[in-house]
PDB file of N, CA, C and O in Angstrom:
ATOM      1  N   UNK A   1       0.817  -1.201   0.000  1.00  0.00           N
ATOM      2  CA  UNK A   1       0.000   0.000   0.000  1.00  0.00           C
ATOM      3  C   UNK A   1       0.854   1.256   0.000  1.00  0.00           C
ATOM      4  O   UNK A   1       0.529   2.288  -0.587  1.00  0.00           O
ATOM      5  N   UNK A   2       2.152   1.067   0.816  1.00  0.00           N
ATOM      6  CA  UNK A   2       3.051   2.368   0.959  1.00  0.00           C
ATOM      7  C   UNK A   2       3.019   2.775  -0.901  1.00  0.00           C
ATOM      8  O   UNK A   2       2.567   3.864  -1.256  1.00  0.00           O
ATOM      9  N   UNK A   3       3.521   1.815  -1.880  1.00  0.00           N
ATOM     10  CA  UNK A   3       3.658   2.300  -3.089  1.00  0.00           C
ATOM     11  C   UNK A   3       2.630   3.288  -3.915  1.00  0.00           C
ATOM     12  O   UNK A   3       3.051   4.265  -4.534  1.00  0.00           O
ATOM     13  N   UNK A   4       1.318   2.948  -3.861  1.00  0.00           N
ATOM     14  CA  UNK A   4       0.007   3.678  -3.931  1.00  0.00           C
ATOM     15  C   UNK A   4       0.079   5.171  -3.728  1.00  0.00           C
ATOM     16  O   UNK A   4      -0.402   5.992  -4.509  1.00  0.00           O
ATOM     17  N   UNK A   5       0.784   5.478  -2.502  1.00  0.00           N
ATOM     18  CA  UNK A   5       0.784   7.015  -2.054  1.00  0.00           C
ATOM     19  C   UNK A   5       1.776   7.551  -3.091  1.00  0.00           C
ATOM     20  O   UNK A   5       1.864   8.774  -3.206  1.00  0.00           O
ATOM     21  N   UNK A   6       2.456   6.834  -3.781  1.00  0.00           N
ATOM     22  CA  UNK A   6       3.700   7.469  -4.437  1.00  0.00           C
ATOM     23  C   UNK A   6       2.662   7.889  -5.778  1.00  0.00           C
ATOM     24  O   UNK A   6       2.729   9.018  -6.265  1.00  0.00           O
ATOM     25  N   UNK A   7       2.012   7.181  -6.138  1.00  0.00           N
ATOM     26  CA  UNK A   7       1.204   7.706  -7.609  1.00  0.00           C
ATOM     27  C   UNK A   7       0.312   8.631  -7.476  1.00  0.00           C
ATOM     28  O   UNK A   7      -0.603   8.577  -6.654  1.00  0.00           O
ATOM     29  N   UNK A   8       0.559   9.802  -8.487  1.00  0.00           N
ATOM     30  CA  UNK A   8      -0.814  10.557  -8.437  1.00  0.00           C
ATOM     31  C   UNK A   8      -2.305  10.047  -8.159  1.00  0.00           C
ATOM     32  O   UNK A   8      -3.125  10.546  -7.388  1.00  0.00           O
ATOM     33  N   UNK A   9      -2.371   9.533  -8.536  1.00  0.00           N
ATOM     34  CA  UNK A   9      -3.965   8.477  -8.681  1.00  0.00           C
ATOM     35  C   UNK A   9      -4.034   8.687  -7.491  1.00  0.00           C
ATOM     36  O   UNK A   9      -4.646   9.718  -7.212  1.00  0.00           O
ATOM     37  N   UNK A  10      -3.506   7.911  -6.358  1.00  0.00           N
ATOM     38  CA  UNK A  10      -3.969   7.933  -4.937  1.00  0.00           C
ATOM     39  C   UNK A  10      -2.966   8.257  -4.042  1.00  0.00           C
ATOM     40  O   UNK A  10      -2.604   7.439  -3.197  1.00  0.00           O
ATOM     41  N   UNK A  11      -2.391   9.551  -4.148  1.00  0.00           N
ATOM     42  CA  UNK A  11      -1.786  10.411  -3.338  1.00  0.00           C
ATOM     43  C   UNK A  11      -2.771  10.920  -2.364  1.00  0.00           C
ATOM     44  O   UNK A  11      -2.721  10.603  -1.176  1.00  0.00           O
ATOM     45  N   UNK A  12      -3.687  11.725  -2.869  1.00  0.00           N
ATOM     46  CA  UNK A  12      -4.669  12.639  -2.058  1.00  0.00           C
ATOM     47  C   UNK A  12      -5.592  11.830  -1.858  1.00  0.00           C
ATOM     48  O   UNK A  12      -6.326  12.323  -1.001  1.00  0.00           O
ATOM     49  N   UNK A  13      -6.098  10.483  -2.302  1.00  0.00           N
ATOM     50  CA  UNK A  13      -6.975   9.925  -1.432  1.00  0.00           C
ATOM     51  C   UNK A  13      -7.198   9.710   0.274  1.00  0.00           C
ATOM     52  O   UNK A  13      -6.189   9.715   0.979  1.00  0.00           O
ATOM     53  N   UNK A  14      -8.302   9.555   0.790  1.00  0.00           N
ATOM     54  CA  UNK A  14      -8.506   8.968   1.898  1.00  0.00           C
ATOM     55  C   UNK A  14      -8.305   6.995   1.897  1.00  0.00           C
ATOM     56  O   UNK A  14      -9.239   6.443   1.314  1.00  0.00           O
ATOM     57  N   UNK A  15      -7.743   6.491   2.198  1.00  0.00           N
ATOM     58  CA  UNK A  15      -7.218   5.182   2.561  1.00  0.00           C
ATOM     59  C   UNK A  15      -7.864   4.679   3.748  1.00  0.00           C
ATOM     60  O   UNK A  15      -7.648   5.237   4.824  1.00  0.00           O
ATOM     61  N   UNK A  16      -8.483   3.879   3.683  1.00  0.00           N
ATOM     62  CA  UNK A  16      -9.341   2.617   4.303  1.00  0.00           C
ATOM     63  C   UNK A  16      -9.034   1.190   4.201  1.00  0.00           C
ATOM     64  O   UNK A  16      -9.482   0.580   3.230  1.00  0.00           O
ATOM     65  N   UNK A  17      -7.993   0.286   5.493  1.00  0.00           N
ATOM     66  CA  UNK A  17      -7.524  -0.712   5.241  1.00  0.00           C
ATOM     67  C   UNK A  17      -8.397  -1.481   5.557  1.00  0.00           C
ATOM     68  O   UNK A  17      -8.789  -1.147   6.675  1.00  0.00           O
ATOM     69  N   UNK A  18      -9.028  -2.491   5.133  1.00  0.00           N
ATOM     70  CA  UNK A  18      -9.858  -3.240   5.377  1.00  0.00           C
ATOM     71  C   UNK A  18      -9.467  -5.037   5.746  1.00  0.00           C
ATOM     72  O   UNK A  18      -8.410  -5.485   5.302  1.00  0.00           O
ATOM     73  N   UNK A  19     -10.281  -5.831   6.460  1.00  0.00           N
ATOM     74  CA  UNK A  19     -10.023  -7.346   6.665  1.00  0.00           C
ATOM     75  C   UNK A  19     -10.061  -8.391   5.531  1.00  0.00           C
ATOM     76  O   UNK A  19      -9.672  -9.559   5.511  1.00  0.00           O
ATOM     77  N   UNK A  20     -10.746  -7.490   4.435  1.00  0.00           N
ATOM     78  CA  UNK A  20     -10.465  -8.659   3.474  1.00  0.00           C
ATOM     79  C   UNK A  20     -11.542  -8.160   2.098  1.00  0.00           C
ATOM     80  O   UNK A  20     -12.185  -7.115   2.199  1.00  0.00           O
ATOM     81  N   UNK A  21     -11.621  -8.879   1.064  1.00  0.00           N
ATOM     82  CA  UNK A  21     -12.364  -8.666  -0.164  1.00  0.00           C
ATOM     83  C   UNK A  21     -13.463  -8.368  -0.064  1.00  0.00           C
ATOM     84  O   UNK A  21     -13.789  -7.418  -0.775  1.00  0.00           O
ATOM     85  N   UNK A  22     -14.571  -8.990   0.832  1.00  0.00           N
ATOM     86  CA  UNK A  22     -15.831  -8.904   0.803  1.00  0.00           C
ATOM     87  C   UNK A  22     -16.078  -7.479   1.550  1.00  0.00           C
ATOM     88  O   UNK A  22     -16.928  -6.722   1.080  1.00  0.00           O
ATOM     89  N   UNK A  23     -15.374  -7.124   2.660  1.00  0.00           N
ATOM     90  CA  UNK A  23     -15.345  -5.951   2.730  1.00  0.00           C
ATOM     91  C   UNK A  23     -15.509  -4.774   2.223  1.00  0.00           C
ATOM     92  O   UNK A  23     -16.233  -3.797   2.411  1.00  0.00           O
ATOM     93  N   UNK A  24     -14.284  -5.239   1.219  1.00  0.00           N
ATOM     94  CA  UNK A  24     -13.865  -3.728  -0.108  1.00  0.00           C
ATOM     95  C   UNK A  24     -14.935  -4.245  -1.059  1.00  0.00           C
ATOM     96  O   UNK A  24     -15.001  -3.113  -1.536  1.00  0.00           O
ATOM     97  N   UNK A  25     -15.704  -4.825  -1.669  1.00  0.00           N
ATOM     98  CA  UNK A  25     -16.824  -5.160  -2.241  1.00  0.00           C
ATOM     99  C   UNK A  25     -17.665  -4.367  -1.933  1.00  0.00           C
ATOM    100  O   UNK A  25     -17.934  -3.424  -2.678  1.00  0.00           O
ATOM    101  N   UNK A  26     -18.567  -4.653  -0.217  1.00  0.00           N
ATOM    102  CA  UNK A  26     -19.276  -4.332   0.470  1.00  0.00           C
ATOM    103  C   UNK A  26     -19.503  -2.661   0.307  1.00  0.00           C
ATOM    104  O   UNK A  26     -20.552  -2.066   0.059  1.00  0.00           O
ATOM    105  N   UNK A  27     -18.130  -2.112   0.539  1.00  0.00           N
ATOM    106  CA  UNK A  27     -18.030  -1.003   0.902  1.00  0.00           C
ATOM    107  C   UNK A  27     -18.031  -0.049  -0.317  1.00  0.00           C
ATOM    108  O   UNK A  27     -18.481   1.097  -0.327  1.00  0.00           O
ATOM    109  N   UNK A  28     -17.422  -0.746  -1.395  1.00  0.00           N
ATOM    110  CA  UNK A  28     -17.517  -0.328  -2.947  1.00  0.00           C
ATOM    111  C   UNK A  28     -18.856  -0.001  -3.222  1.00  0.00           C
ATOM    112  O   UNK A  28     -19.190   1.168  -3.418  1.00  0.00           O
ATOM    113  N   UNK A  29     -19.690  -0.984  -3.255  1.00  0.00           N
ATOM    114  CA  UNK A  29     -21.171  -1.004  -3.418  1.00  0.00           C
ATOM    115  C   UNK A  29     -21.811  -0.021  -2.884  1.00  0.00           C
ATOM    116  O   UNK A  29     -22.463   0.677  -3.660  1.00  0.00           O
ATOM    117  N   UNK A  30     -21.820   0.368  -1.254  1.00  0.00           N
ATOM    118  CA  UNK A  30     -22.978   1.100  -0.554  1.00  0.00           C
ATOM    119  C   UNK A  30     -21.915   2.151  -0.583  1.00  0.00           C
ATOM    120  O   UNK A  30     -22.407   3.148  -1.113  1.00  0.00           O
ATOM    121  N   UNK A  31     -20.543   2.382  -0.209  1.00  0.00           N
ATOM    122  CA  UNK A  31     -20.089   3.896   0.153  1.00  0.00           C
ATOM    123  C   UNK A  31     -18.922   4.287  -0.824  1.00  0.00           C
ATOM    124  O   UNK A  31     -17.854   4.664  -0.343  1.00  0.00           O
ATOM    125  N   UNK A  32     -19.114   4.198  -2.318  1.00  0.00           N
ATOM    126  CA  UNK A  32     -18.462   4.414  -3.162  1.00  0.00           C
ATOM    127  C   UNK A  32     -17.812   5.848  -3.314  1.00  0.00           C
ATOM    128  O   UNK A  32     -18.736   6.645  -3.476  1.00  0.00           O
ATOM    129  N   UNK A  33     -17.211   6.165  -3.321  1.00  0.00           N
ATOM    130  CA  UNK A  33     -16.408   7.890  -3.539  1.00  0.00           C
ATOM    131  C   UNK A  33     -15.346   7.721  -3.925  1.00  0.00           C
ATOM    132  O   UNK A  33     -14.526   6.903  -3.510  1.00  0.00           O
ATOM    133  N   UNK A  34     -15.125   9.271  -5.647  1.00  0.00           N
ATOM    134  CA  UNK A  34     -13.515   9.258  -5.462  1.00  0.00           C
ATOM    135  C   UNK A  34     -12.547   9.285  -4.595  1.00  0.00           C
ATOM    136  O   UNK A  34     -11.455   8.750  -4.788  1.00  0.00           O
ATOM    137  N   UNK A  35     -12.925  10.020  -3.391  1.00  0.00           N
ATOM    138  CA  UNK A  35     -11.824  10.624  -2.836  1.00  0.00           C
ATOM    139  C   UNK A  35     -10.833   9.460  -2.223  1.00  0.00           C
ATOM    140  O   UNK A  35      -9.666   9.532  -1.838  1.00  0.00           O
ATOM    141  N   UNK A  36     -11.707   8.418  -2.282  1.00  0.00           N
ATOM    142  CA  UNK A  36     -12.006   6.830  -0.963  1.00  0.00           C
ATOM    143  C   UNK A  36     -11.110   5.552  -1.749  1.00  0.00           C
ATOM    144  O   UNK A  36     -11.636   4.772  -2.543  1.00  0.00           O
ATOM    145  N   UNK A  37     -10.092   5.525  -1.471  1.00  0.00           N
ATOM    146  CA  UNK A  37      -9.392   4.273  -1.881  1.00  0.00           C
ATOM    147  C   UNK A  37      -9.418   2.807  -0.466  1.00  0.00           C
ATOM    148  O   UNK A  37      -8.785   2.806   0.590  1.00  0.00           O
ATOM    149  N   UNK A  38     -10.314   1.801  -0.959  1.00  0.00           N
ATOM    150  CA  UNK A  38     -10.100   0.916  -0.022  1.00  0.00           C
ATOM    151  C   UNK A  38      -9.167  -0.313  -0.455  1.00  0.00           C
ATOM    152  O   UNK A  38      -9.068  -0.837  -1.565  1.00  0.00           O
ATOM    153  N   UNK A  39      -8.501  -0.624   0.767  1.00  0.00           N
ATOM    154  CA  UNK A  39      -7.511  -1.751   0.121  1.00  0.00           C
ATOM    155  C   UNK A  39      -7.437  -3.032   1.525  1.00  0.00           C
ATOM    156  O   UNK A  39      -7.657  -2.680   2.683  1.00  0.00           O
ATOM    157  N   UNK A  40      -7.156  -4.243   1.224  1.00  0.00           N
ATOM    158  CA  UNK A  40      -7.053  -4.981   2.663  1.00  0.00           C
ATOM    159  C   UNK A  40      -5.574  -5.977   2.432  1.00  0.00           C
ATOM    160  O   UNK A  40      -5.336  -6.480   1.334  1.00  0.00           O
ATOM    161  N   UNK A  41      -4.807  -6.132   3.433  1.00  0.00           N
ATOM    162  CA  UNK A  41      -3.781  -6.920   3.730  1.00  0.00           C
ATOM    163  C   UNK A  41      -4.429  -8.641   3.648  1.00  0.00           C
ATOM    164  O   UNK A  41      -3.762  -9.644   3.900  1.00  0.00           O
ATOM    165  N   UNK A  42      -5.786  -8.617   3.259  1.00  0.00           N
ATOM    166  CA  UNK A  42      -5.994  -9.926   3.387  1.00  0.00           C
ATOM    167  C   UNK A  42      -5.869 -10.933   4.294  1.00  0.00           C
ATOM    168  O   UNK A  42      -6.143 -12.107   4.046  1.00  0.00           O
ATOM    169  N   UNK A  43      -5.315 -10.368   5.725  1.00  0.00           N
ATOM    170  CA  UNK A  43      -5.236 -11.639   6.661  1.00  0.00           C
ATOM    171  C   UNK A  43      -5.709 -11.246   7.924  1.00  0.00           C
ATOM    172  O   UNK A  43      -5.171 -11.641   8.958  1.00  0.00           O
ATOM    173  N   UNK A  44      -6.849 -10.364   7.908  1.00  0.00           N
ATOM    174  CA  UNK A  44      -7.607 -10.134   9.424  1.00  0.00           C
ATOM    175  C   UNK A  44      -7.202  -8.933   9.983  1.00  0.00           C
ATOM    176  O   UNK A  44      -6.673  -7.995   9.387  1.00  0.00           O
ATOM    177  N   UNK A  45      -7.601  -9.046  11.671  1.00  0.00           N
ATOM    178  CA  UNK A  45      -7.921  -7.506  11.797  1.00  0.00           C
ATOM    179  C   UNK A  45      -6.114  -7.289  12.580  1.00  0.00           C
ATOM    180  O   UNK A  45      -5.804  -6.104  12.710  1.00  0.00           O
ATOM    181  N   UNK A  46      -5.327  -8.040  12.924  1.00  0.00           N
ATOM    182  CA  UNK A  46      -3.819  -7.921  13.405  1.00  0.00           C
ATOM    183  C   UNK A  46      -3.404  -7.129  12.625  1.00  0.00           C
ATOM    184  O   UNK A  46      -2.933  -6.009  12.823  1.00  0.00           O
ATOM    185  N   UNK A  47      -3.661  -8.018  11.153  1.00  0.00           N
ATOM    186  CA  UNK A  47      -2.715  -7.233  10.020  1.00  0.00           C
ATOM    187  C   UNK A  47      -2.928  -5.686   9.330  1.00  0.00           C
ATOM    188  O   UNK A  47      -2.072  -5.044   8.722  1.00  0.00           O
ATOM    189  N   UNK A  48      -4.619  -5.211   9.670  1.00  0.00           N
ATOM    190  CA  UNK A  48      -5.112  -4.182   9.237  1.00  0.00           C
ATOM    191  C   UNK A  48      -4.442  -3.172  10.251  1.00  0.00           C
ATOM    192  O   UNK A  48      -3.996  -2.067   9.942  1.00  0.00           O
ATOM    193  N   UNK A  49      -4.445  -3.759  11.573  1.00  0.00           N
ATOM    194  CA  UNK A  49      -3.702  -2.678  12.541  1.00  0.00           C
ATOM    195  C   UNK A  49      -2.296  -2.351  11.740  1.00  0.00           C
ATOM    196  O   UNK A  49      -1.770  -1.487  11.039  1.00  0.00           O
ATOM    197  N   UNK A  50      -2.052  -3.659  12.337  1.00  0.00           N
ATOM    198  CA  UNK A  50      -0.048  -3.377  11.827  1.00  0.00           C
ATOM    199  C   UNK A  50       0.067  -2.141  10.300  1.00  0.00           C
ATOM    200  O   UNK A  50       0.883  -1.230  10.159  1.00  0.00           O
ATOM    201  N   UNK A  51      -0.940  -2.513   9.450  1.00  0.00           N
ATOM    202  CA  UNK A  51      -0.607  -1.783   7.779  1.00  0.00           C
ATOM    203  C   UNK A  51      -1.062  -0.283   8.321  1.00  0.00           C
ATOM    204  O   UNK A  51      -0.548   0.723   7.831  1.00  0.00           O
ATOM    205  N   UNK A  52      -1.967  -0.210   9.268  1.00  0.00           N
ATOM    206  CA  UNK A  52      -2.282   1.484   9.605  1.00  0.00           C
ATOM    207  C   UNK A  52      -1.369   2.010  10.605  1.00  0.00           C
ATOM    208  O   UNK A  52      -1.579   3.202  10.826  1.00  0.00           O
ATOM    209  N   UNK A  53      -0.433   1.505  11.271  1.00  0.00           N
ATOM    210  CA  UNK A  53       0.550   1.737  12.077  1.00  0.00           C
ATOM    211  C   UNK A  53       1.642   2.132  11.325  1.00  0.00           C
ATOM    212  O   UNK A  53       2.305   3.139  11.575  1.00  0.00           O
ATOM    213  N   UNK A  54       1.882   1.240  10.259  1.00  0.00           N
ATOM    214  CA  UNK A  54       3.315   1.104   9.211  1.00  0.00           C
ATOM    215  C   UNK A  54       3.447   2.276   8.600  1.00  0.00           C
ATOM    216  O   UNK A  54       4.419   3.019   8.468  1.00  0.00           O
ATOM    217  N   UNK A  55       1.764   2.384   8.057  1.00  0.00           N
ATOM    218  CA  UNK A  55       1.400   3.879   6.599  1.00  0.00           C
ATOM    219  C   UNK A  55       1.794   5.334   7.732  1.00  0.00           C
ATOM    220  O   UNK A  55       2.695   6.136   7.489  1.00  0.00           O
ATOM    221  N   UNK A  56       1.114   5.381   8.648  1.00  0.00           N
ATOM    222  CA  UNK A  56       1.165   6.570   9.613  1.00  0.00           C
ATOM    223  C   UNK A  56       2.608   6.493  10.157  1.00  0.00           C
ATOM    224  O   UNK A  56       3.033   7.590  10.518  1.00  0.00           O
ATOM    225  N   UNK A  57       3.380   5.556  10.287  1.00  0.00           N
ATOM    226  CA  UNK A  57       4.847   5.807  10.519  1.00  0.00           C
ATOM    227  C   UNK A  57       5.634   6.448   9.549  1.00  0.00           C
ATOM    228  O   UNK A  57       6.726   7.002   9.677  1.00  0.00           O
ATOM    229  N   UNK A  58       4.868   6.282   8.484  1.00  0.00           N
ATOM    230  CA  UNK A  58       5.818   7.229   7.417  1.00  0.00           C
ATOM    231  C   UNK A  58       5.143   8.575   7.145  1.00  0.00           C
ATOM    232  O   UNK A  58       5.432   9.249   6.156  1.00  0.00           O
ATOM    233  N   UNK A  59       4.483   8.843   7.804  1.00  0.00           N
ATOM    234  CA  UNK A  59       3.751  10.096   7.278  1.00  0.00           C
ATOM    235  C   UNK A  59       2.252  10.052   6.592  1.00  0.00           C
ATOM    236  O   UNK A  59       1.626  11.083   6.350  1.00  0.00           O
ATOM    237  N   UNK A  60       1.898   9.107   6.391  1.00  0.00           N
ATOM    238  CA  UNK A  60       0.648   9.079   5.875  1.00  0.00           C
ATOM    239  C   UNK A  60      -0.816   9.251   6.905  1.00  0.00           C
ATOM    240  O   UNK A  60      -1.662   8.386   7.134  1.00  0.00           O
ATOM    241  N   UNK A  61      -0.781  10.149   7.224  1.00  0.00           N
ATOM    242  CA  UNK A  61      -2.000  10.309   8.164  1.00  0.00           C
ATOM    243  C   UNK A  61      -3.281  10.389   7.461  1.00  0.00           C
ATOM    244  O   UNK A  61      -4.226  10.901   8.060  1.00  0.00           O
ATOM    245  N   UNK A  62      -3.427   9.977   6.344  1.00  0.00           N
ATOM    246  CA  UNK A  62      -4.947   9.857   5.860  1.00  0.00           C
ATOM    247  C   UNK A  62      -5.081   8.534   5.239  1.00  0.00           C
ATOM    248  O   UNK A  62      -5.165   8.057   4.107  1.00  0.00           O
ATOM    249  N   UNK A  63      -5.064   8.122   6.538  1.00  0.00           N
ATOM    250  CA  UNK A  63      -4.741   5.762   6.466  1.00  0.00           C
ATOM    251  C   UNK A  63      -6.348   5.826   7.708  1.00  0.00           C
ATOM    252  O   UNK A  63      -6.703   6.742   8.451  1.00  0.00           O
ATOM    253  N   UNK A  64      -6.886   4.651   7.503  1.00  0.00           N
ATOM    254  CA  UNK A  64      -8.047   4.491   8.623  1.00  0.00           C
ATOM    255  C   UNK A  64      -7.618   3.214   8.576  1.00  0.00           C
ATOM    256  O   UNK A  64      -6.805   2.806   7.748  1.00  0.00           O
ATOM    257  N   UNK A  65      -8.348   2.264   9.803  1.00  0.00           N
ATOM    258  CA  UNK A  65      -8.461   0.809   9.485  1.00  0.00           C
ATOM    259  C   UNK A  65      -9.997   0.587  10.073  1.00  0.00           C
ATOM    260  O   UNK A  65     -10.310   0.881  11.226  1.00  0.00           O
ATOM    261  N   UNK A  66     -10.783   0.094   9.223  1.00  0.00           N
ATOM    262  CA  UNK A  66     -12.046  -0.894   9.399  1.00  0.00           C
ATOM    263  C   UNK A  66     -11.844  -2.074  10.016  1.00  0.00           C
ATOM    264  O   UNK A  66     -11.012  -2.753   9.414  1.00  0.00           O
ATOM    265  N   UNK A  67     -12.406  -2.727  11.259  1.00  0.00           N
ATOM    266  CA  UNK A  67     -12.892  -4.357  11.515  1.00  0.00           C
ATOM    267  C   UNK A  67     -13.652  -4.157  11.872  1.00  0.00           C
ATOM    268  O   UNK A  67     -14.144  -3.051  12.097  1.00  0.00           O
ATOM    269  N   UNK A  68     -14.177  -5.546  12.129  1.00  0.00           N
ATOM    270  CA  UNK A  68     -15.919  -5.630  12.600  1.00  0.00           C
ATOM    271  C   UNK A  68     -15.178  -6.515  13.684  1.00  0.00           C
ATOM    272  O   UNK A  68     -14.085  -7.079  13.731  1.00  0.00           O
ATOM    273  N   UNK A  69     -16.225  -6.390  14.504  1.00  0.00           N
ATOM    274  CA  UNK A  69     -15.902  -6.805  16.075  1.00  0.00           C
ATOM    275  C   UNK A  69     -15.813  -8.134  16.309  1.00  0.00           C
ATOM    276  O   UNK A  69     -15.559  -8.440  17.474  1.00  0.00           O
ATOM    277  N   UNK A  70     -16.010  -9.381  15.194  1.00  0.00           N
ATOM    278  CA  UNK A  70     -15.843 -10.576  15.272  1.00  0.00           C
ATOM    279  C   UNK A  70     -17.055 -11.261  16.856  1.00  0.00           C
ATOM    280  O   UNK A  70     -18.219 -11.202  17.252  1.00  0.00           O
ATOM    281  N   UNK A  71     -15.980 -11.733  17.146  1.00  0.00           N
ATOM    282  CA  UNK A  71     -16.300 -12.253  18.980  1.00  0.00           C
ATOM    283  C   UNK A  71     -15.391 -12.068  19.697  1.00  0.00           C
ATOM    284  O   UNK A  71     -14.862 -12.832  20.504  1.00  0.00           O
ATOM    285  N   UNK A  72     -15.065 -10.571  19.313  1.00  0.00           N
ATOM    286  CA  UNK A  72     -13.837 -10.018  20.236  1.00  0.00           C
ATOM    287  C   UNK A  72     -14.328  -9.821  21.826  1.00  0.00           C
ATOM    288  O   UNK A  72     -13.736 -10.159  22.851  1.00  0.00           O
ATOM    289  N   UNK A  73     -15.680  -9.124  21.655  1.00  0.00           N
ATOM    290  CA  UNK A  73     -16.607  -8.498  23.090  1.00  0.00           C
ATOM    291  C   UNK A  73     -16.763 -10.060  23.762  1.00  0.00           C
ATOM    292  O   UNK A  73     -16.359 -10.328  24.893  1.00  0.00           O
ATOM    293  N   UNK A  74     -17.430 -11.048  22.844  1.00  0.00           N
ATOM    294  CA  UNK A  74     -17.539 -12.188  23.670  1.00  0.00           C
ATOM    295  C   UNK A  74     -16.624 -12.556  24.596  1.00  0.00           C
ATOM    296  O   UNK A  74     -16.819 -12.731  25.798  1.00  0.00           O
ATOM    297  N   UNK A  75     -15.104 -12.722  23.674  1.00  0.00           N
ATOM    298  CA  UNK A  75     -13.476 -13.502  24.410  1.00  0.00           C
ATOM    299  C   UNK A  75     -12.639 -12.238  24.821  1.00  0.00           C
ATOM    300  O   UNK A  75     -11.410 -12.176  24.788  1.00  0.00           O
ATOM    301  N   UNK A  76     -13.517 -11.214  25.223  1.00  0.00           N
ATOM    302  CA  UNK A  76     -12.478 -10.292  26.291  1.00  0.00           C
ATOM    303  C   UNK A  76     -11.821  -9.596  25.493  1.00  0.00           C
ATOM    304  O   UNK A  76     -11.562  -8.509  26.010  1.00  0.00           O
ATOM    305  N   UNK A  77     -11.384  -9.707  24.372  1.00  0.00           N
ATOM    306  CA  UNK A  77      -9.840  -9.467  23.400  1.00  0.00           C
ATOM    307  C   UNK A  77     -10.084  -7.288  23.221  1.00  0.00           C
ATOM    308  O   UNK A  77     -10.940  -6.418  23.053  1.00  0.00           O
ATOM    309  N   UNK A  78      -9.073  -7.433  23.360  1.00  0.00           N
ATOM    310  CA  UNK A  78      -9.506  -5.809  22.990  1.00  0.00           C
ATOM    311  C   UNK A  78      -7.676  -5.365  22.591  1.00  0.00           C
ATOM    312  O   UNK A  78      -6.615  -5.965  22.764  1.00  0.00           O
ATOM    313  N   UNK A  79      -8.055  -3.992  21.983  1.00  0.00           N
ATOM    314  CA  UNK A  79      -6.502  -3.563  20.833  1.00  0.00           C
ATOM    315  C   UNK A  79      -6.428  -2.150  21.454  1.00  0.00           C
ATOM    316  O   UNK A  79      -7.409  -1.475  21.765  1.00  0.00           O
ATOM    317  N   UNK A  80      -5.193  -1.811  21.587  1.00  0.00           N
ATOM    318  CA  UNK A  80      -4.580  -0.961  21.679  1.00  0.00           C
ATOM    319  C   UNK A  80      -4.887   0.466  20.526  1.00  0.00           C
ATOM    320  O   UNK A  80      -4.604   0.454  19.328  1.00  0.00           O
ATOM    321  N   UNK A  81      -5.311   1.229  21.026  1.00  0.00           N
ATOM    322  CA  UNK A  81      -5.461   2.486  19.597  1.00  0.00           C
ATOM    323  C   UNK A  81      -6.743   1.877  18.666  1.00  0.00           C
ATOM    324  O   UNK A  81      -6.645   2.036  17.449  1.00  0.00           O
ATOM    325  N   UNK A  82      -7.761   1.288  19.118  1.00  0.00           N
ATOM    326  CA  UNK A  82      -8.480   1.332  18.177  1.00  0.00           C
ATOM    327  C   UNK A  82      -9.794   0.784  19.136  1.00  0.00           C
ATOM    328  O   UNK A  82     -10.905   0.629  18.630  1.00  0.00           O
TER     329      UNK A  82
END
């Protein structure tokens, strides 16, 4: 994703890391916008943290990350910064 920011195309976008395809589908469908580039690391909500931690370490402060709460509330689990 770091490479993305380097191209005009999606320099000035807003960036939305997402958990996976059906997501960026989902989200394509009902909340479509230029401004809105969504992309996912493909391997859950660890990795969506880690890629919005990585992007904002370099300067990219217009990175978000999306998860859905799984059965996190059920098994206690809770994240740091989010």
């Amino acid at each position: 994703m770091l490479l993305l920011f380097r191209s005009p195309k999606y320099s000035r976008k807003i960036f939305f890391t997402l958990e996976g395809e059906s997501d960026i589908r989902f989200l394509n469908t009902h909340f479509a916008d230029e401004r809105i580039h969504y992309d996912s690391p493909c391997s859950g909500k660890p990795e969506v943290i880690n890629a919005v931690q990585l992007l904002r370490s370099h300067g990219k402060q217009n990175v978000y990350g999306l998860c859905d709460a799984d059965f996190d509330i059920l098994e206690g689990n809770s994240y740091e910064n989010i």
